[in-house]
MITOR-744499 format. One line per 10 residues: number of its first residue (from 1); their letters; for each residue x, y, z of C-alpha. Coordinates in steps of 0.5 Angstrom, whole numbers. Layout:
MITOR-744499
NUM> A> X,Y,Z; ... .
This chain:
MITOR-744499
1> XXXXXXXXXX> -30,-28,45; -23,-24,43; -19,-29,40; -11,-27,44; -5,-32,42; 1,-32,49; 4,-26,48; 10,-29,44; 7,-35,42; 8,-35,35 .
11> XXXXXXXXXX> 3,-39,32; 3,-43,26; 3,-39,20; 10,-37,23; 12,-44,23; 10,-43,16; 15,-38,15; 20,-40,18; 19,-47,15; 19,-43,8 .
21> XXXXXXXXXX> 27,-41,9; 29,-48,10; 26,-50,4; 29,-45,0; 36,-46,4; 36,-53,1; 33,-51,-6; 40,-46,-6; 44,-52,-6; 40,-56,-12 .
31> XXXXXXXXXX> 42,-58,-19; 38,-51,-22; 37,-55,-28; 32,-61,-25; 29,-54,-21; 28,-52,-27; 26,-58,-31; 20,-59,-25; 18,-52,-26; 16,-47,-30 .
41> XXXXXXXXXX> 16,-40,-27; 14,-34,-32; 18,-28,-33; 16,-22,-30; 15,-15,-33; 17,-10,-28; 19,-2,-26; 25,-2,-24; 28,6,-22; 22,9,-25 .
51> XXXXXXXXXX> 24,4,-32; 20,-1,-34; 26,-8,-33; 27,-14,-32; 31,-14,-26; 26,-14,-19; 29,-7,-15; 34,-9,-10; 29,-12,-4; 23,-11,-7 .
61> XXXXXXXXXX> 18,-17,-8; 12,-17,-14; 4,-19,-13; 2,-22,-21; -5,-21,-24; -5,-30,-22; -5,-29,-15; -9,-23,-14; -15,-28,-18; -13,-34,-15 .
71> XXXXXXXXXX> -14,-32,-7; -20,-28,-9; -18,-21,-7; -24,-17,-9; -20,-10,-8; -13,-8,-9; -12,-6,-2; -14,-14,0; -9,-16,-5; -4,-12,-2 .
81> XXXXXXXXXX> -5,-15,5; -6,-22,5; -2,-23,-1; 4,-18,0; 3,-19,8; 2,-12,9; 0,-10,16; -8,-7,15; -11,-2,20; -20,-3,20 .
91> XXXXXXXXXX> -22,4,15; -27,8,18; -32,8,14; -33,2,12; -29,1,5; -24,-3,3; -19,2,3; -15,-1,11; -10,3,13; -3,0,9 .
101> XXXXXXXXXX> 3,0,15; 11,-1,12; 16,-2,17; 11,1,23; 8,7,22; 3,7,26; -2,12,25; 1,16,21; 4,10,16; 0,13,10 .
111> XXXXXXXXXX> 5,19,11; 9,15,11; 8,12,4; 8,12,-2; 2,9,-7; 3,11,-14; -1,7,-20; 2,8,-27; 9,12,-24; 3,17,-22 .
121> XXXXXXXXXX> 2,19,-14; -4,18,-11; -2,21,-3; -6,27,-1; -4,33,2; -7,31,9; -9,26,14; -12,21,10; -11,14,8; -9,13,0 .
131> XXXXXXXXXX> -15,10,-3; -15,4,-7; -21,2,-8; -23,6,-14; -18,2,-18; -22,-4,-22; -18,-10,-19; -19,-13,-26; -14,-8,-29; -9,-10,-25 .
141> XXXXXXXXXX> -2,-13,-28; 2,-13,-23; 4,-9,-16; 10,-8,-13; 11,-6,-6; 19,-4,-4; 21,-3,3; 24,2,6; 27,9,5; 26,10,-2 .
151> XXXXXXXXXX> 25,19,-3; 30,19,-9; 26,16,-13; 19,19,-10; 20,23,-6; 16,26,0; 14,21,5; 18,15,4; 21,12,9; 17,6,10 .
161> XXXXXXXXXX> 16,5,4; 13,5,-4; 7,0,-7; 7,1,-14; 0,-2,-18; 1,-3,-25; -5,-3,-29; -5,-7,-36; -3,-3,-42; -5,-5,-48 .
171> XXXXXXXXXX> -9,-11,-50; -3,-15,-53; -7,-18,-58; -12,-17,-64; -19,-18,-62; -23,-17,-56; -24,-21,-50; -27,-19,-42; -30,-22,-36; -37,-21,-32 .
181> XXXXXXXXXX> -37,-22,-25; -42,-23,-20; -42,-24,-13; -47,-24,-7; -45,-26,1; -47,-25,8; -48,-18,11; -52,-16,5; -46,-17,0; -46,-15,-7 .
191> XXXXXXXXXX> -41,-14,-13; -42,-13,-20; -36,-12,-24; -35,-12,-32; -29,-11,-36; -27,-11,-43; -21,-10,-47; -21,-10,-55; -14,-10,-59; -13,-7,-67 .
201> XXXXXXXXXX> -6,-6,-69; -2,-1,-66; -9,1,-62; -11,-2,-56; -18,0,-52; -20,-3,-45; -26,0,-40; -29,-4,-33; -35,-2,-29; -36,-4,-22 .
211> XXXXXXXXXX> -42,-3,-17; -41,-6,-10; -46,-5,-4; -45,-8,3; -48,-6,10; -42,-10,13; -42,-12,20; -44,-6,24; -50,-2,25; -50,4,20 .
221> XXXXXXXXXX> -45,1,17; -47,0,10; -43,2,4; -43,4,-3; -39,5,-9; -40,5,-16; -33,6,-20; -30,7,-28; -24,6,-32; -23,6,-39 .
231> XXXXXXXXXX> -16,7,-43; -14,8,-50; -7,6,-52; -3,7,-59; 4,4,-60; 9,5,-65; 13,-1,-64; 20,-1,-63; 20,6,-61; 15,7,-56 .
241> XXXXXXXXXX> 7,8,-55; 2,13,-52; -4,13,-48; -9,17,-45; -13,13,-39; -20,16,-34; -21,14,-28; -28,16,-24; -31,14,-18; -37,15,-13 .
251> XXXXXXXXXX> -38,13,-5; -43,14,0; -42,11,7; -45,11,14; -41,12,19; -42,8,26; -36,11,30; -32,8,36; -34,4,41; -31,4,49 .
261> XXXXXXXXXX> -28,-4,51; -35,-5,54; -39,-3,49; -35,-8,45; -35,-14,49; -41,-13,50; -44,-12,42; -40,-10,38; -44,-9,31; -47,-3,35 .
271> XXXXXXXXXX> -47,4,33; -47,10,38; -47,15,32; -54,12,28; -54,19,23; -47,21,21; -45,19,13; -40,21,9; -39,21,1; -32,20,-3 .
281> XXXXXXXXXX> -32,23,-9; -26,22,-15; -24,23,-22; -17,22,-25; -14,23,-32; -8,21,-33; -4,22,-41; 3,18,-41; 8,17,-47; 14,12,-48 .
291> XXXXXXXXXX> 19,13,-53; 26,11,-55; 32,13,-59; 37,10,-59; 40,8,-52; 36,14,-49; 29,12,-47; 24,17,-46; 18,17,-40; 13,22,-37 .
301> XXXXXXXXXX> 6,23,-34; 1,28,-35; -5,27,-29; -10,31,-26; -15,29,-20; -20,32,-17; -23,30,-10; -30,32,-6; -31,29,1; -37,30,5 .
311> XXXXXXXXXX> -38,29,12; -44,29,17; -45,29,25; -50,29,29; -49,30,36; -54,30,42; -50,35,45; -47,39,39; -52,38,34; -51,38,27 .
321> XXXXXXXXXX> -44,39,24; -43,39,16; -37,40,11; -35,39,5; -27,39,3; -25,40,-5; -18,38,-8; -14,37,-13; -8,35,-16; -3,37,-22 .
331> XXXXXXXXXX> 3,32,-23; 8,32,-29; 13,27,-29; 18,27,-34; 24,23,-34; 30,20,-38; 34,14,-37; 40,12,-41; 43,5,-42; 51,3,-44 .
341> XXXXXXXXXX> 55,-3,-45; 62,-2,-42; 67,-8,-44; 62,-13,-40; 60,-7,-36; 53,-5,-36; 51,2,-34; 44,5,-33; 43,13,-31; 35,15,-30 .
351> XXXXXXXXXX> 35,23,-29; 28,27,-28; 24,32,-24; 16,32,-21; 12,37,-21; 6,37,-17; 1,43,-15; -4,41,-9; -9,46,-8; -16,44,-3 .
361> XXXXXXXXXX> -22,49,-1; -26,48,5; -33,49,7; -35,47,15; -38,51,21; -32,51,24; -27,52,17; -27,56,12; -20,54,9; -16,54,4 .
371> XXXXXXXXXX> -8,51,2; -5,50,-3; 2,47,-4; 7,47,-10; 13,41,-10; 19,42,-14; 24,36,-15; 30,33,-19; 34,26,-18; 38,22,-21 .
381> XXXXXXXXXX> 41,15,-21; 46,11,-22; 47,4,-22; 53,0,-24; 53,-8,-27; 58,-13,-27; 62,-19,-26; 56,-24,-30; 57,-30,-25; 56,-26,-20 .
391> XXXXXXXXXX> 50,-20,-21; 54,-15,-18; 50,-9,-18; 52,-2,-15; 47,4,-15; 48,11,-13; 43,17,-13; 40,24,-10; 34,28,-9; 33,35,-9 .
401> XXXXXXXXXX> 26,38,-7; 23,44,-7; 16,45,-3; 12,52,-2; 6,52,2; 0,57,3; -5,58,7; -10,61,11; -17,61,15; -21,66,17 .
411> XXXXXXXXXX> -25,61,22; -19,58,26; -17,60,33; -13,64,32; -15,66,25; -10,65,20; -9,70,13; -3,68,8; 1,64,12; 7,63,7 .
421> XXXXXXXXXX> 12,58,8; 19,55,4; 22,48,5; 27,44,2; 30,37,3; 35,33,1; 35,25,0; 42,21,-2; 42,12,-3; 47,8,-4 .
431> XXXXXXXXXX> 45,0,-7; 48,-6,-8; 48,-14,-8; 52,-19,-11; 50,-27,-12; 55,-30,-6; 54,-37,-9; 49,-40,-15; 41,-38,-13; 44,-34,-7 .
441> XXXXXXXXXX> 44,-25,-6; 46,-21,-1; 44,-14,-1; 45,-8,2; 42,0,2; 43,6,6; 41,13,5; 37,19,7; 28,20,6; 23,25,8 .
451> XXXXXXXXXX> 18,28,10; 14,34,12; 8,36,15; 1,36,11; -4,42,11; -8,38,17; -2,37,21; 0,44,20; -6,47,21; -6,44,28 .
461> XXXXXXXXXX> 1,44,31; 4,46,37; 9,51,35; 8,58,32; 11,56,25; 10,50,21; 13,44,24; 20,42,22; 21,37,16; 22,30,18 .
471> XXXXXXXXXX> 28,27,16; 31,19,17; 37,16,16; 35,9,14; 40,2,13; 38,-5,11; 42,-12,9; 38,-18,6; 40,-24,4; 35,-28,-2 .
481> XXXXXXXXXX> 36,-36,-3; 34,-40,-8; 29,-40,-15; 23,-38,-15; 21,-45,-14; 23,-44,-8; 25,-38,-5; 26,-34,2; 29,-27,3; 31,-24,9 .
491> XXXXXXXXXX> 32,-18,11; 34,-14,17; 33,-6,18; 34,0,22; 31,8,21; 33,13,26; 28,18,25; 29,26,27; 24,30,29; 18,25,27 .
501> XXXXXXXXXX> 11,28,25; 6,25,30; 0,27,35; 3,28,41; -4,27,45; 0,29,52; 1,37,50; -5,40,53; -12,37,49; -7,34,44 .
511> XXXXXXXXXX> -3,36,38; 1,36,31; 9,36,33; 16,34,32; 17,28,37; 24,27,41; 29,22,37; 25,16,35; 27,9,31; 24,3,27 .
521> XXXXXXXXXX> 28,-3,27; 27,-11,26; 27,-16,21; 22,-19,16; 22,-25,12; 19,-28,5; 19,-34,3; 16,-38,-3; 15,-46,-5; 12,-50,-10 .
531> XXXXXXXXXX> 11,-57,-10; 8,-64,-12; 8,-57,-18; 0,-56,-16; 1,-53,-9; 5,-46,-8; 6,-44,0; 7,-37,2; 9,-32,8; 11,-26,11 .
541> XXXXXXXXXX> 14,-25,18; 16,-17,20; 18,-16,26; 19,-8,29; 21,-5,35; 18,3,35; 21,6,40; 23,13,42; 30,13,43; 31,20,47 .
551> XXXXXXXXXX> 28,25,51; 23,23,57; 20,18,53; 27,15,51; 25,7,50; 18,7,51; 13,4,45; 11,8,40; 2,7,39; -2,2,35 .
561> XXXXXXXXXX> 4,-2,33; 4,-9,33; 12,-12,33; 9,-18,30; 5,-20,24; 5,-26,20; 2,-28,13; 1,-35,10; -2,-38,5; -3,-44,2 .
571> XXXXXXXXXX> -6,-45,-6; -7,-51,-10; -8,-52,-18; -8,-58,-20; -9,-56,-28; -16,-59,-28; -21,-53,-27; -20,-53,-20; -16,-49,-15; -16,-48,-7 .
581> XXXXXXXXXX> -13,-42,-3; -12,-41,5; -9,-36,8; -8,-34,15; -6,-28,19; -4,-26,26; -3,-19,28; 1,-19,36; -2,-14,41; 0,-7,41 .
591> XXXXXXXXXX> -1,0,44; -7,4,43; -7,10,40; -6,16,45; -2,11,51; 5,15,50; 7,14,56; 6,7,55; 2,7,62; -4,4,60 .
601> XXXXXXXXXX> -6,-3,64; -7,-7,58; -6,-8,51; -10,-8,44; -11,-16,44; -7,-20,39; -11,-23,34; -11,-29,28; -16,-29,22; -17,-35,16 .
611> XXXXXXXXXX> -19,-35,9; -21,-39,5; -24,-40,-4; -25,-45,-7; -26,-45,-15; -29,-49,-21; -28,-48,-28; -33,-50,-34; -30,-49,-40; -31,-40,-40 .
621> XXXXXXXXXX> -34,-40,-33; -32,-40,-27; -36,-41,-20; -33,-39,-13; -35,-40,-5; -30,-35,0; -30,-34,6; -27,-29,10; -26,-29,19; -28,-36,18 .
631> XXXXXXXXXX> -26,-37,26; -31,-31,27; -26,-28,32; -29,-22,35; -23,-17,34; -20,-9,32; -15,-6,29; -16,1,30; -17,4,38; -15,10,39 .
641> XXXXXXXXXX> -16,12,46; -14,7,53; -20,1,53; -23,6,47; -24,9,41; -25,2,38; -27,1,31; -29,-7,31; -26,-11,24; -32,-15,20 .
651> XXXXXXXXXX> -34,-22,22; -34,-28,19; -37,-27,11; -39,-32,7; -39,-31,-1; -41,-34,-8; -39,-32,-14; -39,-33,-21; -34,-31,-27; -35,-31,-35 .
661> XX> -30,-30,-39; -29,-28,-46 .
């Protein structure tokens, strides 16, 4: 049975949300030393333009290493979505790997963000969803997830917005210490997972290995992956460290394909593609430095990732199709930041350039292709402090980019041979905040974000030439109120985008164009509470309008975007060896995936799914119970045709585990 909430009823995790606002209106108004008598909240390294700070970025919000372990993310994309209240869309595949959407993109959300580990971009050229599952949850130190336009900083594809893993950098401390993890569940689950981090000196040394195998919940649907990161790190104290770090990572997948309305309500866990399987292969090597003289501090990456995805279909119809696309990915990014004080003012200046080269070969029946693009950037940013009682800060900044795409394909109809094309783009913002009264900060950023078509888009267009850039003006306002004890933000926002990049499926049998004027536009609201100092409470409300805002289509929906999603979470640590965390969340219906015109009788249903973990602690053990859909709700996220085109989400899963620390 589908579980739909009232088509506006919201349900309790967004009482919880807004409850979480109340709670932190009246912390504001609290005397800050008792707050902070009652609590102690530990101070948080993180990267603030491209820098590490310790200033949060103007509307940013931070997932620590504590809460990725406390509510039993086994993945860091699990974290991003039940931690950060990021919306999810099911993987195709069966991995973990969802489909992360900011600020409402549909399918296209993860063109329009930006995923980076270490400063190092992971996109790809192509439609594909970033793949973050390669990236051992155990090395994990923070992430950091900014919304809204951010292309002077990171360039293409920002609009929505950038997630920023961190991984640990050095072991902090002489000697060695690591974990071993162990977990098995419902569907044939199995996790293993090790890491280990050894200190000696200036030196600091960390490796971690996982094997992760499940059949998930569908038929032909098994999954399995086996990964390595390892790292070594020398830091010259008080002038800088340097480091080298190796990432590779094995997939295998069967791929159980879509299913219509019918199908599903009738069997979901069925397949209708018994022998079609795929393989992700990839390898990252990535060298960074860090050094300081003076006032001035010096930064870069120096990464390379090469990639293989192998697909096969069989089709009763059109027999066997295979294909194998190879990629990889060259990234220099030297930067430049300068801090000065200025009577009471303090003034920091980051300037630097990003150099990427993406080339793939494709071998296919039905491919032959060969792309390559070149990426050539230069920003800076300038951010102003002052007025101490108040926190004002004011910030600046532009972006010039530079793109060369190449490509040909002596297979495509028509055949393509040495299509050469150059586009340049230009992004500004202007940022501020300022403390209006004690533990309460109003902020504000405008500017201008991008992106352009990747080499699949283009390949399959509805124009003669490459498709125009996609370019969007974007405003937000936001308010935060109180400590960390207790704390709510609010914001509210608007992108109008010009001659968004999207598959229009009402051109002929479907194509890549440059849609009419669109827009998104909402509000989202965070909060936090801790109290009785063993439980913490918190959500996330995002609300959106997608909509085409001219042209026949002018007020109608975009597709496959829910206008509402809330996440609550409850965590409990009593400082006794145990803990307990609940999460809940509900999605609201949506359009599905080919319904432009918004004709379709019926929406995607909304859903709501709860999980839970419960911990114990003997002394370097800890033992685990999990569950995940504990309701069992029958749901999908992903359809892409009307009563069609259905990937059915996973079932309730029960899981144990066991965790040795040394």
């Amino acid at each position: 049975m589908i579980f739909a909430a009232a088509p506006r009823r919201a349900p309790l995790a967004l009482a919880c949300a807004v409850a979480l606002s109340a709670l932190a209106t009246q912390a504001a108004a609290q005397d800050s030393v008792q707050e902070t008598a009652q609590h102690t909240i530990p101070s948080v390294l993180i990267t603030g333009p491209r820098f590490p700070a310790q200033a949060t970025p103007i509307g940013a919000s931070v997932i620590t290493a504590e809460q990725i372990r406390s509510a039993g993310a086994l993945d860091v994309n699990a974290a991003i979505r039940k931690i950060g209240g990021v919306f999810g869309r099911q993987s195709l595949d069966g991995s973990p790997d969802f489909g992360l959407d900011l600020r409402g993109f549909g399918t296209n959300s993860a063109q329009n963000t930006v995923v980076l580990v270490d400063g190092v971009r992971l996109n790809e050229n192509e439609l594909a969803h970033t793949v973050l599952s390669t990236i051992p949850v155990d090395t994990v130190e923070r992430i950091e997830i900014t919304r809204g336009g951010s292309s002077v900083l990171y360039g293409d594809g920002a609009t929505g917005g950038v997630i920023n893993i961190v991984t640990r950098r050095g072991a902090g401390k002489d000697g060695t210490s690591g974990s071993l993890f162990v977990e098995a569940g419902r569907f044939d689950h199995r996790d293993l997972r090790a890491s280990v981090t050894h200190g000696a000196g200036p030196w600091s040394f960390d490796a971690a290995v996982s094997d992760r195998r499940t059949d998930n919940y569908r038929d032909n649907n098994r999954y399995e992956q086996t990964s390595f990161s390892g790292g070594v790190q020398f830091a010259y104290a008080p002038n800088g460290r340097a480091g080298l770090r190796f990432e590779s990572a094995r997939s295998d997948s069967r791929l159980p394909g879509s299913l219509t309305e019918a199908q599903f309500l009738a069997i979901p866990t069925q397949s209708n593609t018994p022998d079609d399987f795929g393989s992700l292969d990839t390898d990252r090597l990535t060298a960074f430095v860090e050094h300081r003289v003076g006032a001035f501090e010096l930064a870069a990456e120096l990464s390379h990732r090469e990639r293989e995805v192998a697909s096969t279909y069989v089709s009763p119809f059109f027999g066997t199709s295979a294909s194998i696309y190879e990629s990889e990915q060259t990234q220099f990014s030297p930067r430049l930041r300068h801090t000065v004080d200025l009577g009471g003012k303090r003034n920091e200046f980051v300037t630097g350039i990003d150099l990427i080269r993406w080339e793939r070969d494709v071998s296919a029946d039905f491919s032959a292709g060969a792309a390559r693009q070149d990426a050539t950037a230069f920003y800076l940013r300038d951010e102003l402090r002052w007025n101490a009682p108040h926190n004002a800060r004011l910030a600046v900044g532009a972006r010039h980019e530079r793109f060369e795409k190449d490509y040909s394909d002596p297979l495509a109809f028509p055949p393509v041979v040495g299509e050469h094309r150059r586009q340049s783009l230009n992004a500004w913002t202007v940022e501020g905040s300022i403390d209006v009264m004690p533990r309460v900060t109003v902020f504000a950023k405008a500017g201008r974000s991008y992106r352009i078509a990747n080499i699949d888009e283009n390949a399959y267009r509805s124009t003669l030439d490459v498709l125009e850039p996609q370019t969007s003006r974007d405003l937000e306002l936001g308010v935060s109120a109180g400590t960390e004890a207790r704390k709510a933000t609010a914001r509210v926002f608007r992108h109008r985008l010009t001659d968004e990049i999207f598959f229009d499926p009402t051109i002929g049998f479907g194509a890549n164009t440059n849609l009419d004027p669109t827009r998104r536009q909402g509000v989202e609201l965070e909060g936090q509470a801790i109290f009785a100092k063993a439980w913490r409470l918190t959500g996330a409300w995002q609300y959106v309008q997608a909509e085409f805002r001219d042209g026949p289509n002018a007020g109608r929906e975009m597709v496959l975007v829910p206008r509402h999603v809330v996440t609550a979470r409850l965590a409990w640590t009593p400082g006794d060896g145990q803990s307990a965390d609940i999460g809940a969340h509900w999605v609201d219906s949506q359009r599905y995936g080919n319904d432009f015109t918004n004709g379709c009788s019926t929406r995607m249903p909304s859903f709501t799914t709860i999980d839970a973990r419960y911990a114990r602690r003997f002394g370097p053990w800890e033992v685990a119970v999990s569950g995940l859909n504990l309701a069992d709700r029958q749901y999908y996220s992903q359809a892409y045709s009307c009563r069609a085109g259905i990937y059915p989400s996973d079932g309730r899963q029960l899981k144990l585990s066991l965790r040795f620390d040394f």
